[in-house]
DRENTORKOL-3810 file (N, C-alpha, C; in nm, 4 decimals):
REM DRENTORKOL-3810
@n.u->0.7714; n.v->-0.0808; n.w->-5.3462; ca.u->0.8955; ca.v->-0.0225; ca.w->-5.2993; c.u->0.8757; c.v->0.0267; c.w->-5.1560
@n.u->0.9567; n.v->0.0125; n.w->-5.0584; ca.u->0.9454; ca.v->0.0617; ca.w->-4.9269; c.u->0.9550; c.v->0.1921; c.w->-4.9223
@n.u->0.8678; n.v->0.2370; n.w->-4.8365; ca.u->0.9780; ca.v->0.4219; ca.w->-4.7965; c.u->0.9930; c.v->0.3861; c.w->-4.6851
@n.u->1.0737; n.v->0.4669; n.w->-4.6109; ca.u->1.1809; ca.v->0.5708; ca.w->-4.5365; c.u->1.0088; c.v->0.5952; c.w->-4.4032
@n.u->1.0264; n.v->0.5570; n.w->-4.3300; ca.u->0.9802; ca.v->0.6282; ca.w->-4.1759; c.u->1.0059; c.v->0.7334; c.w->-4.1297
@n.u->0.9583; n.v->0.7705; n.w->-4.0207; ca.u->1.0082; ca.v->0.8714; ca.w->-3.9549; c.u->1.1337; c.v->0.8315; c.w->-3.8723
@n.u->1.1542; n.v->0.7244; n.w->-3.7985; ca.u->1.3157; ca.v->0.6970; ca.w->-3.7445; c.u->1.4257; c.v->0.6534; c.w->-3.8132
@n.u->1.3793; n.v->0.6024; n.w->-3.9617; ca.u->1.4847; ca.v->0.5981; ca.w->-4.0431; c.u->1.5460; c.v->0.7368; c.w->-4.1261
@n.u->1.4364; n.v->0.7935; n.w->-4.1384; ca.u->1.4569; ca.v->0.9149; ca.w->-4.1790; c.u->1.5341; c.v->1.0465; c.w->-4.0835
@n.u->1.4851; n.v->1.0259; n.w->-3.9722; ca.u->1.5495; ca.v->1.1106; ca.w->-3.8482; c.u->1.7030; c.v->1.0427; c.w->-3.8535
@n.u->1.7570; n.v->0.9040; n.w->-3.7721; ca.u->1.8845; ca.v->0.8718; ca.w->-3.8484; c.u->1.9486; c.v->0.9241; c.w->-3.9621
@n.u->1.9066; n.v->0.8869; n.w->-4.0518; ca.u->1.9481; ca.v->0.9585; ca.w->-4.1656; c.u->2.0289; c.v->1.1036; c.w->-4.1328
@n.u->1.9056; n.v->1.1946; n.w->-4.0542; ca.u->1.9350; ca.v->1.2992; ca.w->-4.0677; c.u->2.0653; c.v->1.3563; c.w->-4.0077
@n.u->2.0238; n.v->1.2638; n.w->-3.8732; ca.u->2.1103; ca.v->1.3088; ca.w->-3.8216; c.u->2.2632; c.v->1.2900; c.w->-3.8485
@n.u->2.3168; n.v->1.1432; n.w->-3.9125; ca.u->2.4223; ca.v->1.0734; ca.w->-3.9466; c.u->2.4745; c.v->1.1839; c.w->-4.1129
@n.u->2.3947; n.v->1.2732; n.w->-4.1527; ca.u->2.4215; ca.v->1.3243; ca.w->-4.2736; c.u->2.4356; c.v->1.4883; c.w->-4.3062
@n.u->2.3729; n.v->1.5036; n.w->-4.1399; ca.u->2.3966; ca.v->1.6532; ca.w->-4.1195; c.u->2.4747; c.v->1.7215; c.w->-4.1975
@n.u->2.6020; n.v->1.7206; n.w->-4.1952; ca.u->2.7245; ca.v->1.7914; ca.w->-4.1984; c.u->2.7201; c.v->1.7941; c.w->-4.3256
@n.u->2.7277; n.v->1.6867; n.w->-4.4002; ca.u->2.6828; ca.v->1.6128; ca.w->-4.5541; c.u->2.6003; c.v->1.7418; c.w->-4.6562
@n.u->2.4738; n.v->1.7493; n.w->-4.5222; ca.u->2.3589; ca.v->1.8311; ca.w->-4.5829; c.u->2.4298; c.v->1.9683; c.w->-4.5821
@n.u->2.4837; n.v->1.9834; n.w->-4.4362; ca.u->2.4977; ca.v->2.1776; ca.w->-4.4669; c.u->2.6141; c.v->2.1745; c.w->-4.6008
@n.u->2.7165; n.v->2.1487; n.w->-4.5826; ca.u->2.7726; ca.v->2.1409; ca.w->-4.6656; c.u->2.7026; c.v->2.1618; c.w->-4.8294
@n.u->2.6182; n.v->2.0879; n.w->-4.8367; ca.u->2.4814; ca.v->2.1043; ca.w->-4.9797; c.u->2.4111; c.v->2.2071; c.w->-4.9731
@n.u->2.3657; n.v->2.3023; n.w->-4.8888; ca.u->2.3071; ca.v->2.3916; ca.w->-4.8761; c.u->2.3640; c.v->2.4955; c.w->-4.8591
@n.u->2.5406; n.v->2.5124; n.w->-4.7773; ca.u->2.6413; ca.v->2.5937; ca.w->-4.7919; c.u->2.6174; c.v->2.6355; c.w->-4.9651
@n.u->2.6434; n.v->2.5209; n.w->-5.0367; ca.u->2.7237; ca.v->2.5288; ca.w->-5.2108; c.u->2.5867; c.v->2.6083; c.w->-5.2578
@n.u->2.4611; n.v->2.5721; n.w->-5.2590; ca.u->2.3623; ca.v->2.5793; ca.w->-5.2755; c.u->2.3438; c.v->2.7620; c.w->-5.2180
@n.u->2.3221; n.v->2.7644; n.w->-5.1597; ca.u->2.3049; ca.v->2.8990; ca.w->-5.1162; c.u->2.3460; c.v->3.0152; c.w->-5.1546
@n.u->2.5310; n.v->2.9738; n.w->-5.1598; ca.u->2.6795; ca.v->3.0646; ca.w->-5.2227; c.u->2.6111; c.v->3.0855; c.w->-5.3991
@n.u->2.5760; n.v->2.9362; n.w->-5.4630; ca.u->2.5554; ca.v->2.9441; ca.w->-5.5824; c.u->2.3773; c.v->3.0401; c.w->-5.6141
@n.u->2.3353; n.v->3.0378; n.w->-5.5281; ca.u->2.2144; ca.v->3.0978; ca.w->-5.6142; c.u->2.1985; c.v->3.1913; c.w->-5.5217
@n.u->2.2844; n.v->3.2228; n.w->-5.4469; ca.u->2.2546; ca.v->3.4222; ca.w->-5.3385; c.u->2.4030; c.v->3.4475; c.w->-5.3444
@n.u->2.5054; n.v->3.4605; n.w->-5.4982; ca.u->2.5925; ca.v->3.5197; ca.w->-5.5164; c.u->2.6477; c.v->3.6387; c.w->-5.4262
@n.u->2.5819; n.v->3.7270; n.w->-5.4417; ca.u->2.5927; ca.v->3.8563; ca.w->-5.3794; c.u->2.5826; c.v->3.9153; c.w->-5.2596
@n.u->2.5308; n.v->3.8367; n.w->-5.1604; ca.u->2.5382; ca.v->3.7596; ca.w->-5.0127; c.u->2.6671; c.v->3.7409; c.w->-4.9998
@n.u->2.7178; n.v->3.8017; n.w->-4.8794; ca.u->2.8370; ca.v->3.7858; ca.w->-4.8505; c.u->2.8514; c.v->3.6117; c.w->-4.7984
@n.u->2.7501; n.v->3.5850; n.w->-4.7085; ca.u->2.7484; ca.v->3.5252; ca.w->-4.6221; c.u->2.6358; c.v->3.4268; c.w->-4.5987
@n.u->2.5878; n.v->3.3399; n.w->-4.5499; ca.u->2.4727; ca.v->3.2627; ca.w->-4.4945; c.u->2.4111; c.v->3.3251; c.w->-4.3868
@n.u->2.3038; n.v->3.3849; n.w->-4.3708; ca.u->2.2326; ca.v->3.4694; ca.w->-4.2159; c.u->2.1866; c.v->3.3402; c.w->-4.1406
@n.u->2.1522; n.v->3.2467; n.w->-4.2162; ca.u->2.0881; ca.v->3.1673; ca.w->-4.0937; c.u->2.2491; c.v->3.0190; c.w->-4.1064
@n.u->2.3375; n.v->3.0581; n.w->-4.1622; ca.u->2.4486; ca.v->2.9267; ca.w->-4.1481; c.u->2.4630; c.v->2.8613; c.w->-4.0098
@n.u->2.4764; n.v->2.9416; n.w->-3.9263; ca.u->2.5194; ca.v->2.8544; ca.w->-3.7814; c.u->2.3663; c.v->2.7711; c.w->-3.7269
@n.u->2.2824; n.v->2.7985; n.w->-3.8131; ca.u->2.1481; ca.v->2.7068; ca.w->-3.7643; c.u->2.1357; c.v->2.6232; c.w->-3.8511
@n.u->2.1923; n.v->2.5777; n.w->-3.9668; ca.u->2.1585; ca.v->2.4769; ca.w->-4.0563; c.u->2.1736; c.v->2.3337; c.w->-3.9889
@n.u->2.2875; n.v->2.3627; n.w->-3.9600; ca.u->2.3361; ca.v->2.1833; ca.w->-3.8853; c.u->2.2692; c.v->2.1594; c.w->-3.7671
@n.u->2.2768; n.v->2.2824; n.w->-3.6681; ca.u->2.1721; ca.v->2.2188; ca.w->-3.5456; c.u->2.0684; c.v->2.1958; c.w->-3.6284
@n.u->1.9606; n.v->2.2131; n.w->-3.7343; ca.u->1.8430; ca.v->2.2384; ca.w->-3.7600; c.u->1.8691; c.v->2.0887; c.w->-3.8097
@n.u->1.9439; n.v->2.0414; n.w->-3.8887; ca.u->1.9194; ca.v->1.8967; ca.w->-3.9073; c.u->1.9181; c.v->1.7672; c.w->-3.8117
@n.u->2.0031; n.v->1.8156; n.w->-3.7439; ca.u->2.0343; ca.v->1.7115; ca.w->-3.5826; c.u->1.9196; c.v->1.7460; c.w->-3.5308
@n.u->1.8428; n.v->1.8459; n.w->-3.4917; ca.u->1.7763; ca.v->1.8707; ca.w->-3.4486; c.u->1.5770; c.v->1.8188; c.w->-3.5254
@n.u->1.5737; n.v->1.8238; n.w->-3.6297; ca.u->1.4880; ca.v->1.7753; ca.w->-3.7530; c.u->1.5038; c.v->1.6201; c.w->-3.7125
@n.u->1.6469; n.v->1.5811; n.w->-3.7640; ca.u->1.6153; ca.v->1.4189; ca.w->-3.7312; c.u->1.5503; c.v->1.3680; c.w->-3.5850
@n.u->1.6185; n.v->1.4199; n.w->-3.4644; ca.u->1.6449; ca.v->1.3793; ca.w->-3.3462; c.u->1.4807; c.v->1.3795; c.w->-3.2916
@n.u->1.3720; n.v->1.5180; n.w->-3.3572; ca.u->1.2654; ca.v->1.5287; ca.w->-3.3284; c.u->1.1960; c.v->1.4445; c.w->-3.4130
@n.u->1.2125; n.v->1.4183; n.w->-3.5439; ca.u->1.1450; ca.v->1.3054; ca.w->-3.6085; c.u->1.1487; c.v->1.1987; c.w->-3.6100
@n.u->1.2358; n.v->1.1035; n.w->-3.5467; ca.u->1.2211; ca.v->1.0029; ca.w->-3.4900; c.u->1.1793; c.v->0.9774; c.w->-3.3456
@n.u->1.2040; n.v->1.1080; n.w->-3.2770; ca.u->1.1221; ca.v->1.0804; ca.w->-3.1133; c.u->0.9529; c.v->1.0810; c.w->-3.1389
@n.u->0.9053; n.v->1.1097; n.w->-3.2840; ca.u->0.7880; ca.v->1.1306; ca.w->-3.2790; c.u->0.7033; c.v->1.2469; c.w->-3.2517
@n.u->0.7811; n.v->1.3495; n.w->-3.2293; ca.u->0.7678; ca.v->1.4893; ca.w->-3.1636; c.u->0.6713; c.v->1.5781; c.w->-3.2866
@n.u->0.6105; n.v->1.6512; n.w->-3.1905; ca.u->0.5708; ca.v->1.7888; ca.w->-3.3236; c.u->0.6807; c.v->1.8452; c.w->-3.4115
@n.u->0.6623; n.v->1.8771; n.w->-3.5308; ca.u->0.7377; ca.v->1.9762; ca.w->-3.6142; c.u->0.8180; c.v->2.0943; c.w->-3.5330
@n.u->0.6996; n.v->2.1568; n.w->-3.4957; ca.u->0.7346; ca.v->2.2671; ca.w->-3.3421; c.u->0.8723; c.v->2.2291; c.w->-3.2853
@n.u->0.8807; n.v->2.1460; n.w->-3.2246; ca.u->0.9886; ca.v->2.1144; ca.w->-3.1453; c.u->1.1166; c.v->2.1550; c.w->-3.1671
@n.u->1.1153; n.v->2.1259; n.w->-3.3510; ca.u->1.2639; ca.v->2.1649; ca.w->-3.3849; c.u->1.3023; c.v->2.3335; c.w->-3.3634
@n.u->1.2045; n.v->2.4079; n.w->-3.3628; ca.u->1.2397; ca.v->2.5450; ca.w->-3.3783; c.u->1.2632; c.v->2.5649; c.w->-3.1768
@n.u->1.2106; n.v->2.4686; n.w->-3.0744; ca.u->1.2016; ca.v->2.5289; ca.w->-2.9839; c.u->1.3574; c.v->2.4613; c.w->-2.8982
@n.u->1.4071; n.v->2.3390; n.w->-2.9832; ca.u->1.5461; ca.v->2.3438; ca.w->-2.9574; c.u->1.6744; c.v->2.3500; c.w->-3.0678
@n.u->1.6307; n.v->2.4538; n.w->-3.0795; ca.u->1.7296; ca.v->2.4942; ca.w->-3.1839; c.u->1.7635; c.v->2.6086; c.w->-3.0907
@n.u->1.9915; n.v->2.6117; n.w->-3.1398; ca.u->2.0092; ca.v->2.6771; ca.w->-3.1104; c.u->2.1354; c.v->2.7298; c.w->-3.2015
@n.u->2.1760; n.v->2.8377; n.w->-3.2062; ca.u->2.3067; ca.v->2.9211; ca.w->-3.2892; c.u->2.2759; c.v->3.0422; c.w->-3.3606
@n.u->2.3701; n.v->3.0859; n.w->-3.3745; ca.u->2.3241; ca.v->3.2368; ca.w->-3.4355; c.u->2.2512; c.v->3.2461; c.w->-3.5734
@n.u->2.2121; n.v->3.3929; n.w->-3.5682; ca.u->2.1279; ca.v->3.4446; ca.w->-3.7055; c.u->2.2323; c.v->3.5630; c.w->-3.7126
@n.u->2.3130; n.v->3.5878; n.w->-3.8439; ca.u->2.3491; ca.v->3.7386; ca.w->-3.8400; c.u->2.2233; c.v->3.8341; c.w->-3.8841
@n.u->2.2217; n.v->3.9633; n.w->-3.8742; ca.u->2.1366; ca.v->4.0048; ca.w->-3.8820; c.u->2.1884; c.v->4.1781; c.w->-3.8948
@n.u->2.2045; n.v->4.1494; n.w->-4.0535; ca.u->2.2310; ca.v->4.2596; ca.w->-4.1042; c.u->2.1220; c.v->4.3861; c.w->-4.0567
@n.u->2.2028; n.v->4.5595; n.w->-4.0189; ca.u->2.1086; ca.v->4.6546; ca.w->-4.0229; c.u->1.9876; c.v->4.6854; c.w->-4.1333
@n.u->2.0183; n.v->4.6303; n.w->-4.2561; ca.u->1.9452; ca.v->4.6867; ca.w->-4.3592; c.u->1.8622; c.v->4.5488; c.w->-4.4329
@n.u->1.8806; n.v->4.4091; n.w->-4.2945; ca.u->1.7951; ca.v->4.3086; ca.w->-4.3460; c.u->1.6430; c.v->4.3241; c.w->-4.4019
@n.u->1.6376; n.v->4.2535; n.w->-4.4895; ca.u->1.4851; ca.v->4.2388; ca.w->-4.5849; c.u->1.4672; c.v->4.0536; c.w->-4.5441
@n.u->1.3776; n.v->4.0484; n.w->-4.4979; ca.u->1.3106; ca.v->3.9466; ca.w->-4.4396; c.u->1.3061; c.v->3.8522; c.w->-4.5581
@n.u->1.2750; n.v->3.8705; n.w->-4.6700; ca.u->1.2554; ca.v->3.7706; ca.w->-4.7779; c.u->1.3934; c.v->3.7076; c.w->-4.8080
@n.u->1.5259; n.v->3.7672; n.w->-4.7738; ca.u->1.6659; ca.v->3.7072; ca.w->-4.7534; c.u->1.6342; c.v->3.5950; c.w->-4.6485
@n.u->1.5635; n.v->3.5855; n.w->-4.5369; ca.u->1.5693; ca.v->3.5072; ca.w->-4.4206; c.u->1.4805; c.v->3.3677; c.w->-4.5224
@n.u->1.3602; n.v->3.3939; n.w->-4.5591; ca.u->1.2857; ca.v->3.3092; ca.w->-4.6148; c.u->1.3777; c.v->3.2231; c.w->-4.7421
@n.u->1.4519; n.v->3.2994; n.w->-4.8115; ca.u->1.5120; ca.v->3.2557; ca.w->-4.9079; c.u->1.6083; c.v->3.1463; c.w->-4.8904
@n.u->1.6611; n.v->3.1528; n.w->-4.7866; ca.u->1.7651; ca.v->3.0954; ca.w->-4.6855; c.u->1.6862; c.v->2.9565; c.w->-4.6815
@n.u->1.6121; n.v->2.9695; n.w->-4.5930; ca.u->1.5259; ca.v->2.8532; ca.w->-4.5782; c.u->1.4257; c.v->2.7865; c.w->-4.6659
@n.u->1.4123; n.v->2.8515; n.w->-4.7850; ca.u->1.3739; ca.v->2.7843; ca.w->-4.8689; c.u->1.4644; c.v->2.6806; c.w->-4.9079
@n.u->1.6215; n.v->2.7306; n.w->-4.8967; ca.u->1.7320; ca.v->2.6653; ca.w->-4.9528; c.u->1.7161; c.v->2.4782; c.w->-4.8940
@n.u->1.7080; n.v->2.5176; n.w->-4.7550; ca.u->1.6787; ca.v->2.4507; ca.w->-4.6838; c.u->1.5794; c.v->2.2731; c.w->-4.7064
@n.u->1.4661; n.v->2.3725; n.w->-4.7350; ca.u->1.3536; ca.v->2.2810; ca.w->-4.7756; c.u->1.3888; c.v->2.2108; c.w->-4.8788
@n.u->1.4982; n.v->2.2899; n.w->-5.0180; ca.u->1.5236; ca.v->2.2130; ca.w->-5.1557; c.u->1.6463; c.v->2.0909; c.w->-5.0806
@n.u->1.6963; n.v->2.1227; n.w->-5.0049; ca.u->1.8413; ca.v->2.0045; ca.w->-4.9640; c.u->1.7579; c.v->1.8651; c.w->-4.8771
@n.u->1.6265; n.v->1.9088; n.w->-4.8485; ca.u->1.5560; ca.v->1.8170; ca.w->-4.7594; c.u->1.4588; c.v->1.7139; c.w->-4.8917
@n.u->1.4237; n.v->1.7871; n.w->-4.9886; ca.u->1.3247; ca.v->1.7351; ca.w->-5.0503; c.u->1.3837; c.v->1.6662; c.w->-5.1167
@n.u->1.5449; n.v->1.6872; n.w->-5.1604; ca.u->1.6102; ca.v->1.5939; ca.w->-5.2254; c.u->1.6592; c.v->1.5035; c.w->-5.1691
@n.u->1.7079; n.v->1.4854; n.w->-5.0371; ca.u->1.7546; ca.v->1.4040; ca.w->-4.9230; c.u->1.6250; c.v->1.3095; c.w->-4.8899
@n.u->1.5179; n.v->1.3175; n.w->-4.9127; ca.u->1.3739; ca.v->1.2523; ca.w->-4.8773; c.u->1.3903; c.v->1.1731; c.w->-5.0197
@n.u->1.4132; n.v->1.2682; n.w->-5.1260; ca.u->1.3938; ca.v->1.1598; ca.w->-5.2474; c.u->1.5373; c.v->0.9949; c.w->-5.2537
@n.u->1.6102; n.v->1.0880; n.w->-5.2320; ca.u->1.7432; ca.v->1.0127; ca.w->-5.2091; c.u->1.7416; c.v->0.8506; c.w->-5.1399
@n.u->1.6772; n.v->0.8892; n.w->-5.0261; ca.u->1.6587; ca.v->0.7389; ca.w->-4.9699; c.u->1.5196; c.v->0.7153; c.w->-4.9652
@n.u->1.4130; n.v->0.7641; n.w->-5.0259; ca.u->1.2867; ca.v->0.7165; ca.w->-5.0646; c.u->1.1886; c.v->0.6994; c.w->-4.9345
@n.u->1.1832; n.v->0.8258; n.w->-4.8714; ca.u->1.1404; ca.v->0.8539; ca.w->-4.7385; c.u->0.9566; c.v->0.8479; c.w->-4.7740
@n.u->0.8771; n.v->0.8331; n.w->-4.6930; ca.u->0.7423; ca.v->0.8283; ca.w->-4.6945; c.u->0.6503; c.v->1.0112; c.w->-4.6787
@n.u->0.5985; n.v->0.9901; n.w->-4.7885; ca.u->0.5140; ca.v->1.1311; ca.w->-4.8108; c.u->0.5108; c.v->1.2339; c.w->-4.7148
@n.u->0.4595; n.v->1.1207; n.w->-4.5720; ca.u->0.4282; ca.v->1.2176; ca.w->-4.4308; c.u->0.5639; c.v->1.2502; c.w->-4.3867
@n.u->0.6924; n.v->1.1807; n.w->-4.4226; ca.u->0.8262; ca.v->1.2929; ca.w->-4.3663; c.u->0.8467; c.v->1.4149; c.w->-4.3749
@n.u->0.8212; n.v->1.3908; n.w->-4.5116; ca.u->0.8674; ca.v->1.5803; ca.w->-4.5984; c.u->0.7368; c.v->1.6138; c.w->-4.6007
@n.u->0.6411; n.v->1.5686; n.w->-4.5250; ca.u->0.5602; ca.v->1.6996; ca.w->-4.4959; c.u->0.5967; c.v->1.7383; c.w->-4.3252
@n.u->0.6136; n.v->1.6236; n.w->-4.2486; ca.u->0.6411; ca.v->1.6556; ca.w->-4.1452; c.u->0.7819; c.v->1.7706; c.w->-4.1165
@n.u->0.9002; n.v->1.7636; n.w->-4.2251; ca.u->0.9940; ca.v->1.8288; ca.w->-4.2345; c.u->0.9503; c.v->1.9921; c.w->-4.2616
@n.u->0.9092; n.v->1.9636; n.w->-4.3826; ca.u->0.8303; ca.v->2.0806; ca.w->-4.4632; c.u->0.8022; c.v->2.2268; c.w->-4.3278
@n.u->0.6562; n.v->2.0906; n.w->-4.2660; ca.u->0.6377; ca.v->2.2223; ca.w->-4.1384; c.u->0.7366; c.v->2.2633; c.w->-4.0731
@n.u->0.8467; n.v->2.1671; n.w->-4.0240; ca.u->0.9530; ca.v->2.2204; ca.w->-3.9329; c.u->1.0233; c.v->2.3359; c.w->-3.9892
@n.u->1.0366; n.v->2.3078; n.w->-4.1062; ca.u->1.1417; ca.v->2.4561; ca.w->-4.2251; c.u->1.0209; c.v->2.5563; c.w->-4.1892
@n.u->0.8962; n.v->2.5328; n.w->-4.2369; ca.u->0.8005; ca.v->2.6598; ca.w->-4.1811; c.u->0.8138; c.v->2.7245; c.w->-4.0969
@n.u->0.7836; n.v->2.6300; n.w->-3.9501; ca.u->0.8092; ca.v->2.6949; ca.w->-3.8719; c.u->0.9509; c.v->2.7921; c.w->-3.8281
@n.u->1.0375; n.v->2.7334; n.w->-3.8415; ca.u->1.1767; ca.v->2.7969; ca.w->-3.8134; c.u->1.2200; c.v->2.9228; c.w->-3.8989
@n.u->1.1503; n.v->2.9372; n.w->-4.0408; ca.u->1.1973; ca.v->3.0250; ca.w->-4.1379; c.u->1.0948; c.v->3.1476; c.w->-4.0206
@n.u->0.9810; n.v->3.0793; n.w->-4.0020; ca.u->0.8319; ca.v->3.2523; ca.w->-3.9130; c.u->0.9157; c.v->3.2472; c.w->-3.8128
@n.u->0.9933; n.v->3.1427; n.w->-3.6999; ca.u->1.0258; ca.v->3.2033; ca.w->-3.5628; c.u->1.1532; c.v->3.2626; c.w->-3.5807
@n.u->1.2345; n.v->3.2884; n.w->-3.7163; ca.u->1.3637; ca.v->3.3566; ca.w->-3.7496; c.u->1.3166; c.v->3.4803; c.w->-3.8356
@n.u->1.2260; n.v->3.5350; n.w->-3.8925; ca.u->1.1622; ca.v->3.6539; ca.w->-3.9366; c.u->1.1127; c.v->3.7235; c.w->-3.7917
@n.u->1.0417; n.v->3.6029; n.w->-3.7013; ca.u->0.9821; ca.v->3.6850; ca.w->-3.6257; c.u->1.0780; c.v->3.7199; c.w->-3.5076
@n.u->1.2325; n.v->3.7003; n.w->-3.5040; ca.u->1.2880; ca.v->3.7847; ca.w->-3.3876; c.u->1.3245; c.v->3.9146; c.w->-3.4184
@n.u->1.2710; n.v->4.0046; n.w->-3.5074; ca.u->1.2900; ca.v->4.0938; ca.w->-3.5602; c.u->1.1691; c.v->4.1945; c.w->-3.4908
@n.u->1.0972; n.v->4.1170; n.w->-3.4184; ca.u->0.9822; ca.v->4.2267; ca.w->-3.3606; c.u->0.8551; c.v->4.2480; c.w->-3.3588
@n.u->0.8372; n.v->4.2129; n.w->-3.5139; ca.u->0.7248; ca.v->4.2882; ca.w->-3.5732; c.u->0.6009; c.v->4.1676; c.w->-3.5584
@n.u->0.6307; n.v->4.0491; n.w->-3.4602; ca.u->0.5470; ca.v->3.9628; ca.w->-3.4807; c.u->0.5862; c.v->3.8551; c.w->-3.3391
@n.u->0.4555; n.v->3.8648; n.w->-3.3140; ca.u->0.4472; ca.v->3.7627; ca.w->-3.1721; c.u->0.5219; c.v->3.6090; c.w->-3.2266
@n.u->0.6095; n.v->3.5853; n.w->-3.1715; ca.u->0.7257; ca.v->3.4263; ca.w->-3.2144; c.u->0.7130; c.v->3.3935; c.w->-3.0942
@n.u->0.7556; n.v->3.2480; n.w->-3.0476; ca.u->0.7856; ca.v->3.1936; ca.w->-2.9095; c.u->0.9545; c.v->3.1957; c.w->-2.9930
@n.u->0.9958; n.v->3.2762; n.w->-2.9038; ca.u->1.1621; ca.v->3.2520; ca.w->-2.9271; c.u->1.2143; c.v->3.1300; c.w->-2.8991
@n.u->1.3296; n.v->3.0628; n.w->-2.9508; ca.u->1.3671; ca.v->2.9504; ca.w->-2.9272; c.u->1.5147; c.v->3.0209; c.w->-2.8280
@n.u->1.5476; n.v->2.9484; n.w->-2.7326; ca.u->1.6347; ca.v->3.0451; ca.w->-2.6393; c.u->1.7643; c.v->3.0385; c.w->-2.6541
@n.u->1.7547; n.v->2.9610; n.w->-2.7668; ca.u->1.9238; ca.v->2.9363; ca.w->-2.7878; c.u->1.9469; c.v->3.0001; c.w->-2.9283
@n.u->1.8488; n.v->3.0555; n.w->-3.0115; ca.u->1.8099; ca.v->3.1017; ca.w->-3.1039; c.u->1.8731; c.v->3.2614; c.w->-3.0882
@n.u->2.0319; n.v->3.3068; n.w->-3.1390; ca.u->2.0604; ca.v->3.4665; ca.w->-3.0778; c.u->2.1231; c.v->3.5613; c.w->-3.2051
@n.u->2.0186; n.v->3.6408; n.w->-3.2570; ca.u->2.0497; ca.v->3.7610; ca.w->-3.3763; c.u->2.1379; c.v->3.8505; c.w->-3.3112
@n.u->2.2595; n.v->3.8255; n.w->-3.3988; ca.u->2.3648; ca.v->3.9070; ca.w->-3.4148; c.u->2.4114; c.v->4.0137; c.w->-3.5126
@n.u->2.4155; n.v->4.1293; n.w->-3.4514; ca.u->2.3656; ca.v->4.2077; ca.w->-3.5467; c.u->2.5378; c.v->4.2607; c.w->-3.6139
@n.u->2.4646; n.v->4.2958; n.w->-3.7700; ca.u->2.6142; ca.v->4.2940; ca.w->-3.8611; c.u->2.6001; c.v->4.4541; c.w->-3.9606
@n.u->2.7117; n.v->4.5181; n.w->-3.9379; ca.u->2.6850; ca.v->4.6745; ca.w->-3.9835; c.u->2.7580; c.v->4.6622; c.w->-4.1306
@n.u->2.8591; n.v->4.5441; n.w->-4.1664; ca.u->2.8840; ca.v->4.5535; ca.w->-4.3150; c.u->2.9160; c.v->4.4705; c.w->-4.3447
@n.u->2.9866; n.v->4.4948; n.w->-4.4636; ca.u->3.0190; ca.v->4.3861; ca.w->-4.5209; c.u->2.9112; c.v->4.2464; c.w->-4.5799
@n.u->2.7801; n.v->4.3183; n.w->-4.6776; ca.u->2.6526; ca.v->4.2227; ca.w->-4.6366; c.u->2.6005; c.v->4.3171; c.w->-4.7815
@n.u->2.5397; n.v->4.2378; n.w->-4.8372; ca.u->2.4821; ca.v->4.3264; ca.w->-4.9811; c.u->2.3400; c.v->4.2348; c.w->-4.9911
@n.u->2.2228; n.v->4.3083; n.w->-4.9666; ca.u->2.1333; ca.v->4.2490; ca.w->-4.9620; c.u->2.0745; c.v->4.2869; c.w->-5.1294
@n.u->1.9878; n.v->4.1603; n.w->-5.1620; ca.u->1.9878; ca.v->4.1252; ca.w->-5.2883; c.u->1.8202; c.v->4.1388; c.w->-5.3597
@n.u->1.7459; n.v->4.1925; n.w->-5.2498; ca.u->1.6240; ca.v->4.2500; ca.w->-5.1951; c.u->1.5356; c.v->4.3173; c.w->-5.1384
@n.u->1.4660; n.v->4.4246; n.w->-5.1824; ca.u->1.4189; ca.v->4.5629; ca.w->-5.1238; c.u->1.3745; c.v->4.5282; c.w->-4.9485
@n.u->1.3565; n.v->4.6187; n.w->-4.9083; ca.u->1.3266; ca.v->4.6168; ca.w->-4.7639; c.u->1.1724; c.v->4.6525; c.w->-4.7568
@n.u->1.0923; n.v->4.5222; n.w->-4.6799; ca.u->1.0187; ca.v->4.5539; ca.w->-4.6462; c.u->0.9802; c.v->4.6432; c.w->-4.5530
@n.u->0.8387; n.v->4.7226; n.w->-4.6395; ca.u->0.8009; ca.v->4.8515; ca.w->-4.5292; c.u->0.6478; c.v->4.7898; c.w->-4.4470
END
């Protein structure tokens, strides 16, 4: 059986973007009920255009987090494991999208790192940790309307 490359797979991505957030919108709403909202939503779709566009140029994983750009809300009383959770979401809409068109092992690992990376350089604009910011990458900060579903790390 053939798999899926890295430029067929980047295509993919990019031609299905919208497809994907949309899956990870439903996905998200359905298993972080109590979440008003998506914190990392306005980065999902660049993150796929951006995922494909770098995986077929052949690029590091890296890359995607360093052109990525759109907001993070960023509730006062955020707990970081909400940010991770987010992007875990992420990784499940990719691993099924890899199975879907029968992509090759090294994609979704090459993907894998990119969700890595982007979930540490979106924890880390919070401060507490040396990140290379991505510059289009801008936390907006949100005073309500936001029910976090997870203690706050001390």
């Amino acid at each position: 059986m053939t798999r899926l490359g890295p430029e067929q797979v980047g295509s993919f991505l990019r031609q299905q973007g919208e497809e994907l957030t949309r899956i990870w919108r439903g996905a998200r709403a359905s298993e972080r009920p109590k979440v008003a909202f998506g914190l990392i939503d306005a980065l999902v779709l660049p993150f796929f255009d951006g995922a494909g566009e770098q995986l077929a140029s052949g690029a590091a994983p890296e890359a995607v987090w360093a052109g990525l750009s759109g907001l993070v809300r960023w509730p006062t009383q955020l707990a970081q494991a909400e940010l991770a959770l987010e992007w875990a979401l992420v990784l499940e809409v990719l691993v099924a999208a890899c199975e879907s068109v029968n992509a090759a092992p090294e994609v979704l690992e090459w993907l894998s790192r990119a969700v890595e990376v982007c979930r540490e350089g979106t924890v880390g604009l919070r401060g507490k940790a040396p990140v290379d910011a991505a510059s289009g990458v801008v936390p907006v900060l949100v005073f309500a309307g936001y029910e976090v579903g997870v203690q706050e790390e001390r």
